[in-house]
C-alpha positions in Angstrom: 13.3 -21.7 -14.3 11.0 -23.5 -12.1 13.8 -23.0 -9.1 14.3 -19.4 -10.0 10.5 -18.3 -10.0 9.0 -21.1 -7.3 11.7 -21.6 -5.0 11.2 -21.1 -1.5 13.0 -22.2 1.9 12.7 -21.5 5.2 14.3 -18.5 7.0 15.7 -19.9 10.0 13.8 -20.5 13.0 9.5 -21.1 13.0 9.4 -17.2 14.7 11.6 -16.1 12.2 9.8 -17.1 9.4 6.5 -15.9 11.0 8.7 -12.6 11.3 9.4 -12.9 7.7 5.5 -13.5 6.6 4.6 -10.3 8.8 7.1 -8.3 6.9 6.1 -9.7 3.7 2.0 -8.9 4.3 2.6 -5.2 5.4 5.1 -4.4 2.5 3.1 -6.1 -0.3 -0.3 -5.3 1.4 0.8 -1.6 1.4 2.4 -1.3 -2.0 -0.7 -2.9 -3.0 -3.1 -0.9 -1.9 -1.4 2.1 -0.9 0.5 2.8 -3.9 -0.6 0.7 -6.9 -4.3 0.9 -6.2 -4.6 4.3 -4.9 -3.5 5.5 -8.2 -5.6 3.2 -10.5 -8.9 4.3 -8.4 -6.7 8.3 -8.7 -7.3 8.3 -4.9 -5.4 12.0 -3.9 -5.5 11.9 -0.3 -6.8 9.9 3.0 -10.2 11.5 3.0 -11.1 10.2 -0.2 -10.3 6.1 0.9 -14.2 5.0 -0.2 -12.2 5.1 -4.1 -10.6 1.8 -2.4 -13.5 -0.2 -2.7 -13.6 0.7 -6.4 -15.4 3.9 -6.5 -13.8 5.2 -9.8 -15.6 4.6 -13.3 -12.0 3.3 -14.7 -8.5 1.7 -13.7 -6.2 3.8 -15.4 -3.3 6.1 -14.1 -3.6 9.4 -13.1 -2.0 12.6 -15.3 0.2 13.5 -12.4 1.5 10.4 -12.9 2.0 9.6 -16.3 3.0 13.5 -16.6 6.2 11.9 -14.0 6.6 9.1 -16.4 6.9 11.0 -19.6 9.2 13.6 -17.7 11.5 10.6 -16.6 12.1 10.0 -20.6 9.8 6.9 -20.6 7.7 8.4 -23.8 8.3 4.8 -26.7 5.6 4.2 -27.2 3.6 6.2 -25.2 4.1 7.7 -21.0 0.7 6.6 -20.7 1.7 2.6 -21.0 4.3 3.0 -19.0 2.3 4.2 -16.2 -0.4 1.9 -16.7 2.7 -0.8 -16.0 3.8 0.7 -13.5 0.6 1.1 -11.4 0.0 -2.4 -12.3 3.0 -3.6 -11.2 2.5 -2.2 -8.0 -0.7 -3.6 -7.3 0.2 -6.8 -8.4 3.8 -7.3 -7.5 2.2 -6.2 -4.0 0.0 -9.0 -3.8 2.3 -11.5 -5.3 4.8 -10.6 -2.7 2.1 -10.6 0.6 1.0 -14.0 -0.6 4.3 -15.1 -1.6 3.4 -16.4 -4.9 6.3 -16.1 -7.5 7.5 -14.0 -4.9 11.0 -13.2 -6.7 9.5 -11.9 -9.5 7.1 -9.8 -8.0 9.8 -8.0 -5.7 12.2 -7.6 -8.8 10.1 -5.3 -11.0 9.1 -3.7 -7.9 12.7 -3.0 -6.7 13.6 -1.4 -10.3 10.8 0.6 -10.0 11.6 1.8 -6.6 15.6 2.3 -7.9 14.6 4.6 -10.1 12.4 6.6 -8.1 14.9 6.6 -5.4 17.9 7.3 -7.6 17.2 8.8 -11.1 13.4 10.7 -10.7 14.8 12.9 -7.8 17.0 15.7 -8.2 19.6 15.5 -6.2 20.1 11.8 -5.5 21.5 11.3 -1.9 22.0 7.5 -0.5 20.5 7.4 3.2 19.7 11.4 3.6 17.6 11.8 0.2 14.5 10.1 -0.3 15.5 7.7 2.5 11.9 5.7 2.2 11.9 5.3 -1.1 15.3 4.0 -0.7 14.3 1.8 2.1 11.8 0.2 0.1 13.9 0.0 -2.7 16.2 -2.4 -0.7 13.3 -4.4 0.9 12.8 -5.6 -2.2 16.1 -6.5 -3.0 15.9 -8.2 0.1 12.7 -10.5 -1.0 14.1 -11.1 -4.2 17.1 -12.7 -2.2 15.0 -14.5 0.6 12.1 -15.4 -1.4 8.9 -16.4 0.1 10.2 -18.6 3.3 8.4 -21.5 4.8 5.0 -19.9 5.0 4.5 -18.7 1.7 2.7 -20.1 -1.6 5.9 -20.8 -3.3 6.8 -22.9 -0.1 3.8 -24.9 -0.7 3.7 -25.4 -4.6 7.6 -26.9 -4.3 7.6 -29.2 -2.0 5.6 -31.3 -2.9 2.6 -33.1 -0.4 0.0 -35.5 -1.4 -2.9 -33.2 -1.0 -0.8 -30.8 -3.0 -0.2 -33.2 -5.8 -3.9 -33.6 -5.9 -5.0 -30.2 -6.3 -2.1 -29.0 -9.2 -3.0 -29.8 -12.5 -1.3 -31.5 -14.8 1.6 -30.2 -17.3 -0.2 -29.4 -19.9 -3.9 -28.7 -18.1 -1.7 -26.0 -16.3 -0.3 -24.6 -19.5 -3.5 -24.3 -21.1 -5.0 -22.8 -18.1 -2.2 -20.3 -17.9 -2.8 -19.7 -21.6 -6.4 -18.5 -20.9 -5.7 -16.4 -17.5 -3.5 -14.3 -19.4 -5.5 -13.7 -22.3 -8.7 -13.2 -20.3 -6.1 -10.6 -18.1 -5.2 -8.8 -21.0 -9.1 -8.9 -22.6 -10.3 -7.3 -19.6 -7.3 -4.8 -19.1 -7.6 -3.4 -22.2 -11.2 -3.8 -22.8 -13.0 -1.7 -25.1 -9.9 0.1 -26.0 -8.3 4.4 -25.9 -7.2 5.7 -22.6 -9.6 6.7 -19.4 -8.6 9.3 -17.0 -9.8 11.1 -14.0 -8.3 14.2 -14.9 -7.9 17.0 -12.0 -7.2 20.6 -13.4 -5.8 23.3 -11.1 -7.1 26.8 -11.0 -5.6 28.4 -14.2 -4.3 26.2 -15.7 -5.2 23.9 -18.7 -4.4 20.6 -19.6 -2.9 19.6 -23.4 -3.7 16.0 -25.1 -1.7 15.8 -28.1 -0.1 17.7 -30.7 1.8 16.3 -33.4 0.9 12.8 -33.7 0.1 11.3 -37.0 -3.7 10.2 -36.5 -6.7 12.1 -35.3 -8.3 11.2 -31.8 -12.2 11.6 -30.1 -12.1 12.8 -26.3 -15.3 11.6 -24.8 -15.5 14.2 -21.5 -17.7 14.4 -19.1 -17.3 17.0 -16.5 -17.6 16.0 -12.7 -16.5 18.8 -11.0 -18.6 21.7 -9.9 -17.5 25.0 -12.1 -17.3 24.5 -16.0 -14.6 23.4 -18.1 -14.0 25.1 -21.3 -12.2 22.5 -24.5 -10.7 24.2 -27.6 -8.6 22.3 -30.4 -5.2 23.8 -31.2 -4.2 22.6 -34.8 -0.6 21.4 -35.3 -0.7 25.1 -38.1 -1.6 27.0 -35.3 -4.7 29.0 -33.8 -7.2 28.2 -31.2 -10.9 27.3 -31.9 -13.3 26.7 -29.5 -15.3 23.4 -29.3 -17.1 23.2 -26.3 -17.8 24.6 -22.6 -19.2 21.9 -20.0 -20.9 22.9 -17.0 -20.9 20.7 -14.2 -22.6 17.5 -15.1 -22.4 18.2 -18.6 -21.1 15.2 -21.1 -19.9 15.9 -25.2 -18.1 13.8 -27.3 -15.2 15.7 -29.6 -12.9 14.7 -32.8 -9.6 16.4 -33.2 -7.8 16.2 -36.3 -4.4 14.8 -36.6 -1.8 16.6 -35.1 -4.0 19.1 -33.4 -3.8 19.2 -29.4 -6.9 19.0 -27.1 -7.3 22.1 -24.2 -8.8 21.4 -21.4 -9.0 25.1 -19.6 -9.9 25.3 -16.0 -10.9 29.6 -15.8 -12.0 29.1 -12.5 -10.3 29.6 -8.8 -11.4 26.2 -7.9 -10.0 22.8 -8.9 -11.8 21.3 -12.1 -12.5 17.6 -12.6 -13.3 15.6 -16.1 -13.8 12.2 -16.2 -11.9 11.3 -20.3 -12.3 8.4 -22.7 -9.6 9.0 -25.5 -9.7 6.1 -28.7 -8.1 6.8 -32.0 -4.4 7.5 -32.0 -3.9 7.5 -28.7 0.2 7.5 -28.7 -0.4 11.6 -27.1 2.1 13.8 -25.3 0.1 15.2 -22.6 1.2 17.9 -20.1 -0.3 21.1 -18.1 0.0 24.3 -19.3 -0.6 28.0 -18.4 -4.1 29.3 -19.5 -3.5 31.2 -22.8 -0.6 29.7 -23.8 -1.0 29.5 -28.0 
């Protein structure tokens, strides 16, 4: 196991390993950043790169994207978790592969992730003439997971073993134990203080459902961060529409929903409508956009 995660030889030649660490850098750096970020922060286009630095109130996926998720048939337990890995994994399989720490394993999640976007998510799946970047990427990784790391690379380091290296590992069972409390300080912070958070964007017309169906009842803490007003009705699972709140820019409520009854989130406006959502309760929702009106 050791081999399979750590391992990590050189390439050929000095320049082609440097070659190799150059590659490495801009393809994790960018998947990084670029992809796995970018959504955690929900950063929509170039003008808005200031969410980089952490801008956004939570790290959570964005509905576009867990709305792709669900739509690709990943819905047990929930599209939301899936996305949440997903983004994750990018962000960190970026990293793990630009610093070439358990480099293999970083490129291997990312490269199924990439084959289905390249060759199940879009329509008409075409090798070389479809969506020829995302297939490109999707055989870079490949490619890492083959190579690994190369000479200059963490895994490089860690396996073969120096003095000074020696020195600075811990021990067996100091490591294991360390390891132990990364991950469940990782998954603490994570998952800290529990539900789902979103930065939800709402086009002109439209509105947004949470829910419907599901066996437990939910709260939607929303506060609206947009500039025109954002109007929040509950649709029971037995039908009907009632009306539970309208915020106006800058406004903040905090609304229960029974079990099985969906949350709308209309946008009546002609401009683009922006909540910033804390869900807790039963938070296994469907979750989709809608055309205003629909009962």
């Amino acid at each position: 196991m050791k081999n399979l995660l750590f391992s990590a030889t050189p390439v050929g030649s000095r320049l082609a390993d440097v070659a190799w660490l150059l590659l490495r850098l801009h393809v994790g750096l960018s998947m990084a950043i670029g992809a796995g970020w970018a959504k955690l922060v929900n950063m929509t286009t170039a003008t808005e790169a200031a969410k980089l630095a952490g801008e956004a109130s939570a790290l959570a996926p964005p509905d576009w994207f867990v709305q792709q998720v669900a739509n690709l048939g990943f819905t047990y337990p929930s599209p939301y978790l899936w996305a949440w890995l997903a983004c994750w994994g990018e962000f960190a399989g970026g990293l793990l592969i630009a610093f070439g720490l358990l480099t293999r394993l970083g490129a291997v999640q990312l490269a199924f992730q990439f084959f289905i976007i390249a060759f199940v998510w879009y329509e008409k799946p075409e090798p070389v003439l479809g969506m020829y970047y995302q297939q490109l990427l999707f055989w870079c990784f490949v490619l890492v997971t083959v190579v690994g790391g190369g000479r200059y690379s963490l895994d490089y380091l860690l396996t073969h073993n120096t003095n000074w290296v020696r020195r600075l590992v811990p021990t067996r069972p100091v490591a294991a134990t360390g390891a132990a409390a990364l991950t469940l300080f990782l998954a603490t912070a994570c998952w800290a203080g529990g539900g789902l958070n979103s930065d939800l964007l709402i086009e002109p017309g439209k509105q947004f459902a949470l829910g419907g169906g599901q066996p437990g009842a939910f709260r939607v803490v929303a506060r609206n961060t947009g500039k025109v007003p954002v109007e929040i009705k509950e649709r029971p699972h037995g039908g009907g529409i009632f009306g539970k709140a309208t915020l106006a820019p800058g406004q903040r409520a905090t609304l229960r929903f029974l079990p099985g009854s969906t949350a709308l989130l209309l946008n009546p406006s002609n401009q683009k409508a922006r909540l910033d959502l804390h869900v807790t309760g039963d938070t296994n929702l469907s979750m989709g956009y809608e055309a205003n009106g629909k009962q």
